[in-house]
C-alpha positions as CSV (number, residue, x, y, z in Angstrom):
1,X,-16.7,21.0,1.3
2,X,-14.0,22.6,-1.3
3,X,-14.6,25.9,-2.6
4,X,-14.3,25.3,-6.0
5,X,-14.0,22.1,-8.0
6,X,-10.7,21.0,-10.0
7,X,-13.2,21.3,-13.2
8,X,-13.7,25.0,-11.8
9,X,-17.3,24.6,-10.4
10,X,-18.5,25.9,-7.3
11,X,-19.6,21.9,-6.7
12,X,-18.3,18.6,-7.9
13,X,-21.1,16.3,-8.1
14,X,-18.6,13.5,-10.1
15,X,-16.2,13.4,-6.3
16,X,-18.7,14.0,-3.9
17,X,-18.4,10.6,-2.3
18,X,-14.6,12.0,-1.6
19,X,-15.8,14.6,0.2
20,X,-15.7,13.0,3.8
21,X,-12.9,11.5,3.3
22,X,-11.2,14.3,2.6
23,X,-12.6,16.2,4.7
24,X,-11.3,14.0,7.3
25,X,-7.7,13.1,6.0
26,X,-6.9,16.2,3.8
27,X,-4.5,18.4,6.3
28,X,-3.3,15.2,8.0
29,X,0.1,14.6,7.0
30,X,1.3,11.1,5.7
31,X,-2.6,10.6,4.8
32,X,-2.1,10.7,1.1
33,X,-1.9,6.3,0.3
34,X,-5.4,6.3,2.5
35,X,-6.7,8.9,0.7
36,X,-5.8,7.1,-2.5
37,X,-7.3,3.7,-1.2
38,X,-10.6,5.1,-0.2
39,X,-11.0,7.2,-3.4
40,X,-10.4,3.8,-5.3
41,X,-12.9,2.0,-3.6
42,X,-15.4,4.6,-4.2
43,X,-14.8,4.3,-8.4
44,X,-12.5,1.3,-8.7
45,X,-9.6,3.1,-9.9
46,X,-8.1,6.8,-9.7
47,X,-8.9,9.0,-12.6
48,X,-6.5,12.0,-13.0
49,X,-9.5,14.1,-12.6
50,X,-9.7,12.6,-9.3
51,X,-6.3,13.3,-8.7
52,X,-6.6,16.7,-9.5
53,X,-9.3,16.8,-6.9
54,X,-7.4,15.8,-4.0
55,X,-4.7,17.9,-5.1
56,X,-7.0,20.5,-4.5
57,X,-8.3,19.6,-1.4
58,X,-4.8,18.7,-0.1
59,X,-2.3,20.9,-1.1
60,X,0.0,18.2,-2.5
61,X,0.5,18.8,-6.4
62,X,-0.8,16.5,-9.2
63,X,2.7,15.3,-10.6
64,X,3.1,13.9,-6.9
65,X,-0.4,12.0,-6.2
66,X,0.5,10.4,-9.6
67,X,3.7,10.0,-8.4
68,X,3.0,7.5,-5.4
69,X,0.1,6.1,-7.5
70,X,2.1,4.8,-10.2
71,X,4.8,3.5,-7.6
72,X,2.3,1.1,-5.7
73,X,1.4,-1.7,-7.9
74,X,-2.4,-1.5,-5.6
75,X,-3.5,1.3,-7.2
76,X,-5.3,1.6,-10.5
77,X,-5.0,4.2,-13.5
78,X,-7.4,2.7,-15.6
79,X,-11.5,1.5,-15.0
80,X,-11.6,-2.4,-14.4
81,X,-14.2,-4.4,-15.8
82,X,-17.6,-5.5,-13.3
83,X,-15.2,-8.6,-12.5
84,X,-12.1,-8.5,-11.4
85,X,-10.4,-12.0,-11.8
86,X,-7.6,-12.6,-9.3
87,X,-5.3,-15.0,-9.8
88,X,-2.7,-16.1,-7.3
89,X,0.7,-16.2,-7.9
90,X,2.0,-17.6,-4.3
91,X,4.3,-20.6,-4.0
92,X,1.8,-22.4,-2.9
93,X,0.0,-21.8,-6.4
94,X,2.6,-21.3,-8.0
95,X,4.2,-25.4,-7.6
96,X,0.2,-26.3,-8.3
97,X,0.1,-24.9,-11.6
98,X,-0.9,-20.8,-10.9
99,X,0.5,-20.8,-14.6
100,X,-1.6,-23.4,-16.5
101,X,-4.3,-21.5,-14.9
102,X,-3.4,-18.3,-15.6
103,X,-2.7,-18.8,-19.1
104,X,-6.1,-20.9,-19.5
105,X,-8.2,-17.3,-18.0
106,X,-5.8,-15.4,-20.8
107,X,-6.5,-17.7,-23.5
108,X,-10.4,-17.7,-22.6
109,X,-10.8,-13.8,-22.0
110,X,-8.4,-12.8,-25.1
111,X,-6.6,-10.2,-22.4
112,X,-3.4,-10.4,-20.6
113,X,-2.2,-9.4,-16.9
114,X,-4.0,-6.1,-15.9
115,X,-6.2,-5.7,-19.2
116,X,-9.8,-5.2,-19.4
117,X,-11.9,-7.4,-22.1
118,X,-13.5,-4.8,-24.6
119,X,-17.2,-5.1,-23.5
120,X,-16.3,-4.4,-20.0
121,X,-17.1,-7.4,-18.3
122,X,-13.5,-8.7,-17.0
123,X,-10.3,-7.9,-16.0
124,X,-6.9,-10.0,-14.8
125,X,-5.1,-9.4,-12.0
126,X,-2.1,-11.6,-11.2
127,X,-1.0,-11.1,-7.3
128,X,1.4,-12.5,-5.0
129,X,-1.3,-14.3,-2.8
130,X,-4.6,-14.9,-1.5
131,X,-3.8,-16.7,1.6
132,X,-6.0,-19.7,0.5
133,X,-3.2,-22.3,0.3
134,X,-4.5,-25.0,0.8
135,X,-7.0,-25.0,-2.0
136,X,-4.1,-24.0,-4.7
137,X,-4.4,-23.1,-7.3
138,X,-6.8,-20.3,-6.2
139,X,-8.3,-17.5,-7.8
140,X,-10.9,-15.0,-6.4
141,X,-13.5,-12.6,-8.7
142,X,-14.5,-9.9,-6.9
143,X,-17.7,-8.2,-8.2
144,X,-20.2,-5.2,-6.9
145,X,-22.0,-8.7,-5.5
146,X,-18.7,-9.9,-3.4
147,X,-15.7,-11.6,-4.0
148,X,-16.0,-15.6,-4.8
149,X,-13.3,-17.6,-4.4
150,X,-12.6,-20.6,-6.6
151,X,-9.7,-23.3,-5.6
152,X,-8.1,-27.0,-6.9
153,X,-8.5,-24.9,-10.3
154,X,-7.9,-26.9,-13.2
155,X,-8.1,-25.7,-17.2
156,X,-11.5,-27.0,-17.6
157,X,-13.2,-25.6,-14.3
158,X,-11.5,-22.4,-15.0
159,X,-13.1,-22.3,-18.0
160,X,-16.3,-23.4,-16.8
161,X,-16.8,-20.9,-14.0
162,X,-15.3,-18.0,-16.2
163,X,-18.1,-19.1,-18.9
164,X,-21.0,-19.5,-16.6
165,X,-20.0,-15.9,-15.1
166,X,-20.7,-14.6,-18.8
167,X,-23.9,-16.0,-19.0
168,X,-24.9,-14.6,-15.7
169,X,-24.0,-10.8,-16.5
């Protein structure tokens, strides 16, 4: 448990969740990306408040834990929406029109490549692959109720699935 918070209270109620790990990973040295991927998958991205916490905890100062989070393109600066929509990029997805696809979920969603759509709901993420080849084009939306995976995608059943997610949240 820290002694004081990086907001200056004796308690941080907002980073209590990063407690254990830190408590488990703070003085081990070359800990700091693991760190970083557990706090993310306790609040879906890494708030410089957040940073500032495990710089406290750790030792390591701010300017570098921003440092290494802004150099890995898995990390997160800003809230996603309550569905993430992945699209794959890989060859395999790519030579079945990753593209079309992609530009059919922009066109639908108003957002581009690592946006968020203004009530919350979505947000794009283009990446390399999602090792389901064999149904390419792929995407995958991960939600607090799992990830789904959707593949032979087309513009219509892109639109489809995207729409009937909207109606459902």
């Amino acid at each position: 448990m820290r002694e004081k918070c990086c907001c200056g209270t004796e308690k941080c109620e907002e980073f209590k969740e990063l407690d254990s790990v830190l408590d488990k990973y703070a003085k081990v040295p070359g800990s700091l990306i693991t760190i970083l991927q557990k706090a993310q998958d306790l609040y879906g991205y890494i708030s410089i408040d957040a940073m500032n916490y495990i710089s406290d905890a750790t030792g390591i100062k701010t300017a570098k834990i921003y440092g290494v989070a802004t150099f890995y393109a898995q990390f997160r600066l800003q809230p996603i929406g309550k569905y993430l929509v992945m699209l794959c990029q890989g060859t395999a997805c790519h030579v079945n029109g990753s593209e079309m696809i992609a530009e059919s979920v922009s066109e639908y969603l108003g957002i581009g490549d690592g946006e968020t759509t203004e009530d919350g709901l979505f947000t794009i993420n283009n990446v390399a692959c999602l090792g389901c080849c064999s149904l390419a084009p792929v995407m995958m939306i991960k939600s607090a109720n799992g990830d789904e995976t959707y593949g032979n995608l087309t513009k219509d059943s892109v639109r489809k699935i995207l729409s009937e997610i909207k109606e459902r949240a």
